[in-house]
N, C-alpha and C positions, 0 to 999 in steps of 0.2 A: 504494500500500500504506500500511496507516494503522501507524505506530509502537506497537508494544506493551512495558508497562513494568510489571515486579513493582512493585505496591506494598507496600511493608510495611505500611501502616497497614491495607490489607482483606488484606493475604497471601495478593493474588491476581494473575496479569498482566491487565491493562489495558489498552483502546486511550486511548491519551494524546488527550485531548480539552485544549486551551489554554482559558484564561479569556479570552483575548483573541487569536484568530490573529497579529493585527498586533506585538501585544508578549509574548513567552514570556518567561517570568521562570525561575533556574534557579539556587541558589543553593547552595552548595559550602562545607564548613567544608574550611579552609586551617592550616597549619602556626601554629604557637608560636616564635616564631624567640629561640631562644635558645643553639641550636648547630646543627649542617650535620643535616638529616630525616636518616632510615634510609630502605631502601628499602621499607619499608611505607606509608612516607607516600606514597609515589612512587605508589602503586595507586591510589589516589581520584584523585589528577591529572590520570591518563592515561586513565584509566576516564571521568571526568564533561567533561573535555575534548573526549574524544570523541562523549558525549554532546553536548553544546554543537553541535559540527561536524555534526553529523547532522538537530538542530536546524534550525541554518540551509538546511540543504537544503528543509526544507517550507515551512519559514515565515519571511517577512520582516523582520524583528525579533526579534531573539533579544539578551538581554539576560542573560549569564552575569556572576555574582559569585562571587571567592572572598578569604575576608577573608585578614588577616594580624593573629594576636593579639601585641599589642608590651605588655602589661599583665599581667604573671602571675609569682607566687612563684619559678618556677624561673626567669624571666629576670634576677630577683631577685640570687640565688643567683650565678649563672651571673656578673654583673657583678661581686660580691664576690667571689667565686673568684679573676676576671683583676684585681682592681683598676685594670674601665672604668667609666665614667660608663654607665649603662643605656641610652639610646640608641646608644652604642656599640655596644652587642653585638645589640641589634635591629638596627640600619640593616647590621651584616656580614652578620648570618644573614638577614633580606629578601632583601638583596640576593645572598647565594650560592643561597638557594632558588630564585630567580630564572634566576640562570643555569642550575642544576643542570634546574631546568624544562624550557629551550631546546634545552637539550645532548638532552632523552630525545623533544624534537618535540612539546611540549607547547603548544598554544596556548593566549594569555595569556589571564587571562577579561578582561571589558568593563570591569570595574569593581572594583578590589582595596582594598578600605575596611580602613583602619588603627583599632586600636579608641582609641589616644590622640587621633584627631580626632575621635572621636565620641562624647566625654563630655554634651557635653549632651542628646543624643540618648537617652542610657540614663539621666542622670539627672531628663530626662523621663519618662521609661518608668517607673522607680522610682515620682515623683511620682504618676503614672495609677493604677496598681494601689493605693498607698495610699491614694488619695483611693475607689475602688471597694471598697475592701475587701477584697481578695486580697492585700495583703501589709502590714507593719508594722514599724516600726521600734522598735530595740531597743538600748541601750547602744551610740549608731553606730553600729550596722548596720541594714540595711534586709533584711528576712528575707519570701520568699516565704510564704502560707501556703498549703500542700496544700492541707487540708481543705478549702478554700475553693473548689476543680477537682473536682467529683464525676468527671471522666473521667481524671483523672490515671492513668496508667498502661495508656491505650486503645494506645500506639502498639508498647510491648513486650510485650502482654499479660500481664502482670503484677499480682497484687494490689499494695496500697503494702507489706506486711508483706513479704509476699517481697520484694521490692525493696531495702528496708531491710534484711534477712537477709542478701543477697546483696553490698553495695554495704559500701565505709568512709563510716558516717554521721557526721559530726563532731558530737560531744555538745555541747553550751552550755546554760549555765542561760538563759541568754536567749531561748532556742528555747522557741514552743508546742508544737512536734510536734517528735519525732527528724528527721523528713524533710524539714522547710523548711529550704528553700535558700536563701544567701547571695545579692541583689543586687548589694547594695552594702558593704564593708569599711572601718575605720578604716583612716588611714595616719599611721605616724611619721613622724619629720623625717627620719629617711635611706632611706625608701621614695618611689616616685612616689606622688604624690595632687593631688586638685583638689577645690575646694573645693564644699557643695552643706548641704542643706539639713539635713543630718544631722551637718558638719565634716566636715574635711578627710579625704580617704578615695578611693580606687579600686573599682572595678568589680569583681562576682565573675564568675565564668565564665561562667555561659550567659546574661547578660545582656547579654552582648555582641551576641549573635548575632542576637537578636531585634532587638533597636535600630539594626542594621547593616542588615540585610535589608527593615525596616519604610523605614527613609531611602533607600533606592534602589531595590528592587523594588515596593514596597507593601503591605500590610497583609492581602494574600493573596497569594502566589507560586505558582506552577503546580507547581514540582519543588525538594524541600531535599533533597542528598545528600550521605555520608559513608560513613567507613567505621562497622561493625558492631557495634564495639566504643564508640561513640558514642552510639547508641542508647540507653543507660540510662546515666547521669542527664540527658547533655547534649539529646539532641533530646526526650527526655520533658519536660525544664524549659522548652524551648525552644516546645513545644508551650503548655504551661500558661500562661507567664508572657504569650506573646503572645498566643492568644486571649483571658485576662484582659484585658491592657491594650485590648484594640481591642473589646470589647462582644460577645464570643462569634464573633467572625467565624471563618473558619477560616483556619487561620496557612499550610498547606501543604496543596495537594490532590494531590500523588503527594510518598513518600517513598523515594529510594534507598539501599541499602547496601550495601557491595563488603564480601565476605570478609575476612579475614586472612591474613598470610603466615607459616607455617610455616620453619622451617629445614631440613633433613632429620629431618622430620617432627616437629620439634618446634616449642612455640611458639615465636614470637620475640618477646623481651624482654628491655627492659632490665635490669629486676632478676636475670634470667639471663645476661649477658653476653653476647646470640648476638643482637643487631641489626646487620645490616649500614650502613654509613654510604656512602648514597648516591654523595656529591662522590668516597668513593675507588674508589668502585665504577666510575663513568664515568672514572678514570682506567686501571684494569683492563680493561673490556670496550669494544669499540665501542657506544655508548651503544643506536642501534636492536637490535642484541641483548640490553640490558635493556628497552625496549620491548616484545620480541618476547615475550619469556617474561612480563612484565607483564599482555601480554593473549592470552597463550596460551589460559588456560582462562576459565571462565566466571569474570564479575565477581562473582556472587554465593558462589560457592563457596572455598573455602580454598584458596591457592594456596602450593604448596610449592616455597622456593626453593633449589636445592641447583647444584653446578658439572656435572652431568650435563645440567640442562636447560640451562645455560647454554650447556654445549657441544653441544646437539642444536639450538638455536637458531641458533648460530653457523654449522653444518654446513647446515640450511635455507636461510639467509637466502645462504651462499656457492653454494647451487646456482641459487636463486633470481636472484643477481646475475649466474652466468652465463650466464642464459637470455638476457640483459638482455646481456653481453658478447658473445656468439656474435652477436646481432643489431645490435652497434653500427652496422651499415653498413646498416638500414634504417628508416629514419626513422618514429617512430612515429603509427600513424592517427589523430585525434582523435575516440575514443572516449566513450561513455557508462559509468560504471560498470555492472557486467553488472546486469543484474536480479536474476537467484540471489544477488550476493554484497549488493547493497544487503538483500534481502528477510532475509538474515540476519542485519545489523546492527540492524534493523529493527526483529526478533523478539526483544524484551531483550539488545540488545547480545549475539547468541550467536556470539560473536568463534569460538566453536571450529568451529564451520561455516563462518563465513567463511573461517574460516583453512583450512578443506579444501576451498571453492571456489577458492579463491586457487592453492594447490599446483594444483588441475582447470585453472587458467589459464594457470600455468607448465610444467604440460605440452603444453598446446596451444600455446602460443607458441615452447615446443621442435623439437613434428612440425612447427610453420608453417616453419621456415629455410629457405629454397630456392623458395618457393609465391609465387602470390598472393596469398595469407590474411597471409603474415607483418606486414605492416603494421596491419591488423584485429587479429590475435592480441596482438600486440604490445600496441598500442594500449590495448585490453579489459584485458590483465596491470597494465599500468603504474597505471592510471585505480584501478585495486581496491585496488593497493597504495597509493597515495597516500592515497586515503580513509582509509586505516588508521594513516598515517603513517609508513612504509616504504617501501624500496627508493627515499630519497631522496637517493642520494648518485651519483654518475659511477660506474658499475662497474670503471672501472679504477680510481680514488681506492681503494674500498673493499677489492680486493684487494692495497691495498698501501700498507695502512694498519698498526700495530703493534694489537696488542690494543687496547689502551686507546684508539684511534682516530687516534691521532701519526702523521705521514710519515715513511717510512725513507729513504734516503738514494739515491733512483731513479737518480740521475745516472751513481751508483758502482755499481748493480747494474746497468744496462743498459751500463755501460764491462764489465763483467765477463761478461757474456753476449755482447758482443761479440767478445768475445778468445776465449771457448768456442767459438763460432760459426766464428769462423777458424781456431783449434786443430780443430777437428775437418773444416773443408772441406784442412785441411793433411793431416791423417789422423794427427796428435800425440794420437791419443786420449788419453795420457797425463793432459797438459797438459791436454785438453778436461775429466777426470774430477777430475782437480785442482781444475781453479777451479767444477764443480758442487760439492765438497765444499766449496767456502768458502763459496759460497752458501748452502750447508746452513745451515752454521755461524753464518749470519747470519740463518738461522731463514727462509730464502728459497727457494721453493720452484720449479722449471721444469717447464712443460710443452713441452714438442714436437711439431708438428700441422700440421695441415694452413696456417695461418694466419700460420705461424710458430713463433716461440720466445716463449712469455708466461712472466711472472713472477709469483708472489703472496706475499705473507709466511704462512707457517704450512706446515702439513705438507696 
């Protein structure tokens, strides 16, 4: 089956054809690291990540990037605030995004380009287009010129007017047009800056990107994705600046977008106070149940996050695990992933069908218990969830784990079930109902079965 992928630049889905089968290039804009992402950032992650994984399944070479911008006003900011040295407060938030990443089953991409290594790199880039004439400098700065991109605005469909209408244009008398965009910026002495051909000064935003992507994937990449709100100005400049600087070639031949997250149904935003912050999030829920609602619905559509889906996620992924407990005693078959659920992923990442082949799997691995099949069954369930990056934990770990994914204190609930156990072969029901209620109380839940006496934390 050949992979189909919306593009936004025709706004249409597409069989994904590679510029080269051997090397797939696939290139990801990455966090600001200037305090712990929300969980919006968290979608492109696990969204293009998995893109990536799927990747790899057809073709040999798959060469995933996603940067990390360590150069930007609000890192600025953010370092004045704590009174740190500004790589201080990059090198924490890299590195908590990092782990925040692992915790949700994110696979790392190939190649994570920092943009403070790659000053020369863009102050090459700058140098090309002024030397072509697509950009020029002005009072220290180096300023894109539109005009100079008769397709400027092909990727949002967009006139420039609207665009500018829509958008905060920074006015400068320096400026030819409202719309040209900063490459390159002056730097004081209590800003980062490096030196270059225009004095001492920093990188603007979308200059990075291109410069990042050109030095490691090459000067045409097969797939640039982000999220939607990206799209105008950042991938329109990104667009422009980079086929400027390389002779008209084309910069991306598929481009992706994920949705937005909503709150209970509103947007989410910082300047509205209602962004969830990732790091406390995975200390609240078990991380694969923000995974789960992550890619509950389709990546392109608006995804609402609210504690409803959280806990319908939770209640899925706990029936799920016990299909996976009920079976601990039959070792599972080494399986293909099914066809139906691959052919879903397949089809633009249509996670909401997989995810209802998936449930068709853990039903059948339910009727298998007792059979021949359960080993096949098994097998088949597990293979589908793994691809998706689920149901990767020991089924008994998972149920009895604390929300937030912490171990509760096993030793002292299975000494307490034990003495239940005996209280009640004594006939002290009393006693037996007694220490169930401590367990309650410990937010510990019993079942009673044919297999015995299990435990789980939650109701």
């Amino acid at each position: 089956m050949n992979l189909r992928l919306h593009n936004s630049l025709t706004r249409r889905v597409e069989d994904f054809v590679p510029q080269d089968p051997n090397r797939v290039t696939l290139y990801a804009c990455g966090p600001t690291v200037y305090n712990y992402v929300h969980i919006g950032n968290a979608r492109p992650a696990v969204v293009f990540a998995l893109l990536a994984r799927l990747l790899r399944r057809r073709y040999p070479g798959v060469v995933y990037a996603r940067n990390i911008t360590d150069v930007d006003d609000k890192i600025n900011e953010a370092a004045r605030q704590n009174g740190l040295p500004i790589q201080a407060i990059t090198e924490r938030y890299a590195a908590a995004y990092r782990e925040d990443m692992a915790r949700l089953g994110v696979d790392p991409p190939d190649v994570e380009p920092h943009v403070t290594t790659h000053i020369p790199q863009i102050v090459a880039m700058c140098e090309r287009l002024i030397e072509s004439g697509h950009a020029y400098a002005a009072e220290n700065h180096v300023l894109f010129d539109v005009a100079s991109y008769a397709d400027y605005g092909h990727l949002s469909g967009r006139s420039v007017e609207d665009m500018i209408a829509g958008a905060r244009v920074e006015v400068a008398p320096y400026k030819k047009n409202p719309a040209d965009f900063v490459l390159w910026k002056p730097s004081g002495d209590d800003l980062p800056g490096w030196d270059s051909p225009w004095g001492r000064g920093r990188p603007g935003w979308h200059i990075e990107c291109s410069a990042m992507s050109e030095a490691h994937l090459g000067e045409t990449i097969d797939i640039h994705a982000g999220g939607v709100d990206l799209q105008f100005p950042h991938h329109e400049n990104e667009i422009a600046q980079s086929t400027c600087a390389h002779g008209g070639k084309i910069f991306a031949h598929y481009w992706l977008h994920n949705g937005m997250l909503t709150l209970e149904g509103r947007k989410m935003s910082k300047s509205v106070g209602n962004t969830l912050v990732l790091h406390e999030l995975l200390d609240l829920y078990p991380p694969e149940v923000l995974r789960f609602v992550l890619l509950k619905a389709h990546y392109r559509q608006p995804l609402d996050w609210s504690e409803s889906a959280l806990q319908q996620a939770r209640a899925t992924l706990d029936g799920w695990y016990g299909v996976l407990r009920d079976l601990a005693a039959v070792p599972a078959a080494d399986a293909a992933v099914p066809a139906e659920f691959e052919a879903a992923l397949f089809d633009d990442l249509n996670t909401p069908d997989a995810f209802a082949t998936l449930a068709g799997l853990a039903d059948a691995a339910r009727r298998s218990a007792g059979s021949d099949q359960a080993a096949t069954a098994k097998g088949r369930f597990a293979a589908a969830a793994g691809l998706i990056g689920l149901l990767q934990q020991d089924p008994e770990a998972w149920f009895k784990q604390t929300a937030g994914g912490a171990e509760v204190d096993a030793a002292r609930v299975d000494t307490l079930i034990a003495e239940r156990n005996a209280a009640r072969a004594a006939r002290d029901f009393a006693r037996a109902d007694a220490i169930r209620g401590e367990l309650a109380a410990m937010n510990i839940t019993i079942e009673d079965g044919a297999q015995g006496t299990r435990w789980r934390v939650g109701a």
